[in-house]
C-alpha positions as CSV (number, residue, x, y, z in Angstrom):
1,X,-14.6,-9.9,-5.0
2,X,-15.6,-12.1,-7.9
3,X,-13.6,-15.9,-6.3
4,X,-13.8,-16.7,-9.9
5,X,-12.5,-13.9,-11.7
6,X,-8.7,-15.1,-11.2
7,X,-7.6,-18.3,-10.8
8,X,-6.0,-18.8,-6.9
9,X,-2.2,-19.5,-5.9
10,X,-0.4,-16.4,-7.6
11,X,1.1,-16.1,-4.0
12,X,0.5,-19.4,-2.8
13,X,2.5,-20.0,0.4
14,X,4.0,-16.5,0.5
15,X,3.8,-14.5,3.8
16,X,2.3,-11.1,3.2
17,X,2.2,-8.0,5.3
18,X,-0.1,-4.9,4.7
19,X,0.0,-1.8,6.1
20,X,-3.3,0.3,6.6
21,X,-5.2,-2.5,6.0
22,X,-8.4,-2.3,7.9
23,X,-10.2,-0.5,5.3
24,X,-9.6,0.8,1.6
25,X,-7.3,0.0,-1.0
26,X,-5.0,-2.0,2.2
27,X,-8.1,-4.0,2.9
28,X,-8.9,-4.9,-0.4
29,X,-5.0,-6.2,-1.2
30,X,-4.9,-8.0,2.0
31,X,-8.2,-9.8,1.3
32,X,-6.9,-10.6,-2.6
33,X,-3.7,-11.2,-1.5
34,X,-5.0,-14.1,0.8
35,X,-7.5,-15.3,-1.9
36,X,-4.2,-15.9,-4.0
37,X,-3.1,-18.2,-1.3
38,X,-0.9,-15.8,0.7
39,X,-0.5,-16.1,4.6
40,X,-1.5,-12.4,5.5
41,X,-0.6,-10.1,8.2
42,X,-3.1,-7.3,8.5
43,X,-1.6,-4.1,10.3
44,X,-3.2,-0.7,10.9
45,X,-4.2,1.2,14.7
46,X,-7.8,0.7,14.3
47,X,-8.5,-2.7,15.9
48,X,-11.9,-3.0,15.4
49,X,-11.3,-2.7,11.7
50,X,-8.5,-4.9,11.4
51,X,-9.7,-8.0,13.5
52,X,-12.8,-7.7,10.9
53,X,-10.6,-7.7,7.7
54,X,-9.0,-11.4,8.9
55,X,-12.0,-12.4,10.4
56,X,-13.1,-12.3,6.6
57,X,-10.1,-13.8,5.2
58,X,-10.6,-16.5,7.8
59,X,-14.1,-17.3,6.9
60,X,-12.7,-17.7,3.2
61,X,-10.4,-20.3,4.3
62,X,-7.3,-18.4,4.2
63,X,-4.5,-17.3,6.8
64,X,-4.3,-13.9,8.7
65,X,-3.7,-12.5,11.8
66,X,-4.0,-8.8,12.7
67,X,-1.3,-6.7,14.2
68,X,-1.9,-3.3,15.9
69,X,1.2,-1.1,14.6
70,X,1.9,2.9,13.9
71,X,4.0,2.6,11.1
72,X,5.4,6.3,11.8
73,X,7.3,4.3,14.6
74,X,10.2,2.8,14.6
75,X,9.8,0.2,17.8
76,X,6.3,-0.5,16.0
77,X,7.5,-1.1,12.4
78,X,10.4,-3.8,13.8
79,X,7.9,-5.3,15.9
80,X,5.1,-5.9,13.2
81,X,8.0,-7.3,10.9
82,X,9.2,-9.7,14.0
83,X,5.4,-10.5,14.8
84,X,4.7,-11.5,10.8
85,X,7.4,-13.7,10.8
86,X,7.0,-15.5,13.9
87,X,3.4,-16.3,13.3
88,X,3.9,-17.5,9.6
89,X,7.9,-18.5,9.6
90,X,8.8,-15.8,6.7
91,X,8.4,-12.5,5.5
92,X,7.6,-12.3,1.3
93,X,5.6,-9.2,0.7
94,X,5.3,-5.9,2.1
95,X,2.7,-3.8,0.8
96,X,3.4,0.0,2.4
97,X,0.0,1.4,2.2
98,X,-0.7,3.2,5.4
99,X,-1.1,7.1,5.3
100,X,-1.7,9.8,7.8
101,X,-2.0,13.5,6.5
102,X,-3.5,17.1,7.0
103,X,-3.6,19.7,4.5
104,X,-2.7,23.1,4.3
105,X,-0.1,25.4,2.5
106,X,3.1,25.6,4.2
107,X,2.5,28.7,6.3
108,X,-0.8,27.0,8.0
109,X,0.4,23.7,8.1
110,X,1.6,22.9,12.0
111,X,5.0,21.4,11.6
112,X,3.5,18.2,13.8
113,X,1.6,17.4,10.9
114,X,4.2,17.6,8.3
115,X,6.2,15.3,10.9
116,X,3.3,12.8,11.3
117,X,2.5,12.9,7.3
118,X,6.2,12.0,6.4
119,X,6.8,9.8,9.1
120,X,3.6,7.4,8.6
121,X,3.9,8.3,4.5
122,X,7.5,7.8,4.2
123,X,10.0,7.0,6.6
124,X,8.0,4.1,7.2
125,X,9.3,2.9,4.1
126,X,12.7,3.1,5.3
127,X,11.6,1.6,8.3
128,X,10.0,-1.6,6.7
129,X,13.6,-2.0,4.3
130,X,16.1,-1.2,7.2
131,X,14.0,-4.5,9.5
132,X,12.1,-6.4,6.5
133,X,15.0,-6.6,4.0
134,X,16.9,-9.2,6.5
135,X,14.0,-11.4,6.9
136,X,13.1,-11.7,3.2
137,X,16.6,-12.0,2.6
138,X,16.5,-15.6,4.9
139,X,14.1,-17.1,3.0
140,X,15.6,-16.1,-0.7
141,X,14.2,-12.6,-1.1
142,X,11.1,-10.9,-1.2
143,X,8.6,-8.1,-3.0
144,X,8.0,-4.6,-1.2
145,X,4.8,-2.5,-2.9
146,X,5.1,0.9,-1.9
147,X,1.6,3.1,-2.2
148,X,2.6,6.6,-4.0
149,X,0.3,8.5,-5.9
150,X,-0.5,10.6,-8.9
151,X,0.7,13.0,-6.3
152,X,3.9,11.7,-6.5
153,X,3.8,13.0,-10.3
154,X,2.1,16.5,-10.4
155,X,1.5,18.5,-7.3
156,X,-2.5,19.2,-6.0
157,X,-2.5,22.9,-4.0
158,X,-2.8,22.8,0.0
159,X,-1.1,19.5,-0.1
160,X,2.2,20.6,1.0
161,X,3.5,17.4,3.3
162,X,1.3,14.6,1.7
163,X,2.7,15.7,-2.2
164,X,5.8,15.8,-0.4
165,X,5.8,11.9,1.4
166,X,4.1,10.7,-2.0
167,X,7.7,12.3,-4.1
168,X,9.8,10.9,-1.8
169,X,8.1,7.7,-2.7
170,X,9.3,7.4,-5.5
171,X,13.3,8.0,-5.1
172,X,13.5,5.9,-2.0
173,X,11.3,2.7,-3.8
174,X,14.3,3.2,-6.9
175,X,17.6,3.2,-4.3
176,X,15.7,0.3,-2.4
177,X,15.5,-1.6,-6.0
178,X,19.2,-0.6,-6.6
179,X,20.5,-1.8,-3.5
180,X,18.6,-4.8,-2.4
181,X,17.9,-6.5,-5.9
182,X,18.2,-9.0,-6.9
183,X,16.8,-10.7,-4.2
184,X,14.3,-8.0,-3.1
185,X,12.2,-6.2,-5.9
186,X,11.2,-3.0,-4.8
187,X,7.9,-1.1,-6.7
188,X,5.4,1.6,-6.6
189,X,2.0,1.4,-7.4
190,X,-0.1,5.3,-8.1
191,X,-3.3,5.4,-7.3
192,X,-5.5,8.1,-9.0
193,X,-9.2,9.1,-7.5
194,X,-10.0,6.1,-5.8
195,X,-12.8,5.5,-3.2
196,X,-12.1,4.9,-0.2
197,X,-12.9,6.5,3.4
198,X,-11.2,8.9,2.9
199,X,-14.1,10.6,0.4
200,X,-17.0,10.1,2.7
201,X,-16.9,13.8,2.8
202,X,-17.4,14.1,-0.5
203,X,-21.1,14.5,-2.0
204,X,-22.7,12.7,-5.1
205,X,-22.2,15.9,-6.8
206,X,-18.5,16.1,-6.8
207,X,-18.0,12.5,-7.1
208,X,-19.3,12.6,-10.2
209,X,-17.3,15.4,-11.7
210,X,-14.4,14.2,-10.4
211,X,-15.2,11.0,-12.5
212,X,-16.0,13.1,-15.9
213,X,-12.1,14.6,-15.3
214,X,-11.1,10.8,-15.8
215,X,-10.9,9.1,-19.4
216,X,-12.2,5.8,-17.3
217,X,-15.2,8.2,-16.6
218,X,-15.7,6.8,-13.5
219,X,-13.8,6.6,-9.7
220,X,-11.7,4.1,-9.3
221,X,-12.1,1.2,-6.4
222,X,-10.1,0.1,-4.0
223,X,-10.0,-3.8,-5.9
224,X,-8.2,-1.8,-8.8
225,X,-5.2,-1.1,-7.1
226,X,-5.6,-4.5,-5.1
227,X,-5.1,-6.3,-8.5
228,X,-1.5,-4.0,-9.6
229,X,-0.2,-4.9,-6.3
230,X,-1.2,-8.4,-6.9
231,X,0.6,-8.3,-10.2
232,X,4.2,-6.8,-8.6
233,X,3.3,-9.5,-5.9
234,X,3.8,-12.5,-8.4
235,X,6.4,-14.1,-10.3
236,X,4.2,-12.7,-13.0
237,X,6.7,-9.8,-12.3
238,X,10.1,-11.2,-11.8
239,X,11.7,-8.5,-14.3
240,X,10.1,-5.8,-12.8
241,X,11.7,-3.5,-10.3
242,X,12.7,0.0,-9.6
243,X,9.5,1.6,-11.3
244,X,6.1,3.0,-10.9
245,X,2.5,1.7,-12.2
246,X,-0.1,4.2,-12.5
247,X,-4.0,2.8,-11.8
248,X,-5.4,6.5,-12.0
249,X,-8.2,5.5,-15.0
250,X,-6.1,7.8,-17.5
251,X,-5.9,10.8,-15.3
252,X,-2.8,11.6,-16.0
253,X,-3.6,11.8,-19.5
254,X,-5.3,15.0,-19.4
255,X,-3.3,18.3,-20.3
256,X,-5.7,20.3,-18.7
């Protein structure tokens, strides 16, 4: 990223934790996120990954520390919380990002993978409330970011569980807001086509329809989503809770 696109500090001394943050949208937030002067814990099961997104944060002078969790676990979710809070003394931003799926209608999809896809997707979610809520709580309050989707919105054929974890999304960020506010703001950010790992599968040739679909006319990046988050991050957002942002380039827009 640009270091003088923005000025620094929007976060200053706030303790951050991102989920699925070794590559993609949850390694671009956790790199801005420290660049705007947040301590930053960077969680996700691929190690290799994860060690190399705070080894960059560290080279830029900033704080970070990388945690090895499965969020689809509750033991691993408390823990992650516990570790981000002893290593920086508070807990002010959780960014759920982290998402496991497989696709398939509901007749071919194994019922393991709608287990795994809700339980990395969305109870997660829960999980990060139910054992980050308290923390936050002792230091005056805190943000959580929740990753949805346009998916949460309109629904996208063969995607039966992930459709389903990025709906739920949506209620449970709105009851989080209701019952943890003031102190805790509670937001979802909806990503539209944005590249990430996840389309390495995806030729040249499809990439760019996909982008004449959008108003934007292009994909978006990873950095796009990192700056919304950003925004519910700050004070900039104080008023703000209980709702979505959608980053999708206008997809949404279209009627057909």
């Amino acid at each position: 990223m640009n270091k003088a696109a923005r000025p620094t500090g929007r976060v200053a001394g706030k303790a951050a934790l991102v989920t699925g943050a070794a590559s993609g949208i949850g390694e671009a937030t956790a790199l801005l996120l420290a660049r705007e002067g947040a301590m930053v814990a960077v969680v996700d099961v691929d190690e290799k990954g994860g060690n190399r997104v705070v080894a960059r944060i560290k080279k830029s002078g900033g704080q970070a520390l990388f945690i090895k969790a499965d969020v689809g676990k509750s033991a691993q979710v408390k823990r992650m919380i516990e570790g981000t809070a002893k290593a920086f003394g508070r807990l002010d931003i959780i960014h759920n990002n982290a998402i496991w799926f497989r696709n398939g209608n509901a007749i071919e999809l194994e019922e393991k993978d709608w287990d795994r896809t809700l339980d990395v997707g969305l109870k997660t979610i829960y999980l990060s409330a139910k054992y980050g809520v308290p923390v936050m709580n002792k230091s005056g309050g805190g943000v959580i970011i929740n990753t949805a989707s346009v998916h949460s919105l309109v629904g996208f054929a063969q995607h039966t569980a992930y459709d389903t974890a990025k709906a739920g999304i949506l209620g449970l960020t709105r009851v989080l807001a209701l019952d943890f506010g003031p102190r805790v703001r509670v937001n979802a950010v909806l990503p539209g086509a944005i590249l990430t790992p996840l389309w390495k599968g995806v030729t040249p040739r499809d990439r760019r329809r996909f982008a004449t679909m959008v108003p934007a006319k292009r994909l978006g990046k990873p950095e796009d989503i990192a700056w919304a988050v950003l925004y519910l991050a700050s004070d900039e957002a104080s008023f703000v809770t209980g709702t979505t942002l959608v980053v999708d380039g206008g997809l949404l827009a279209r009627t057909m």
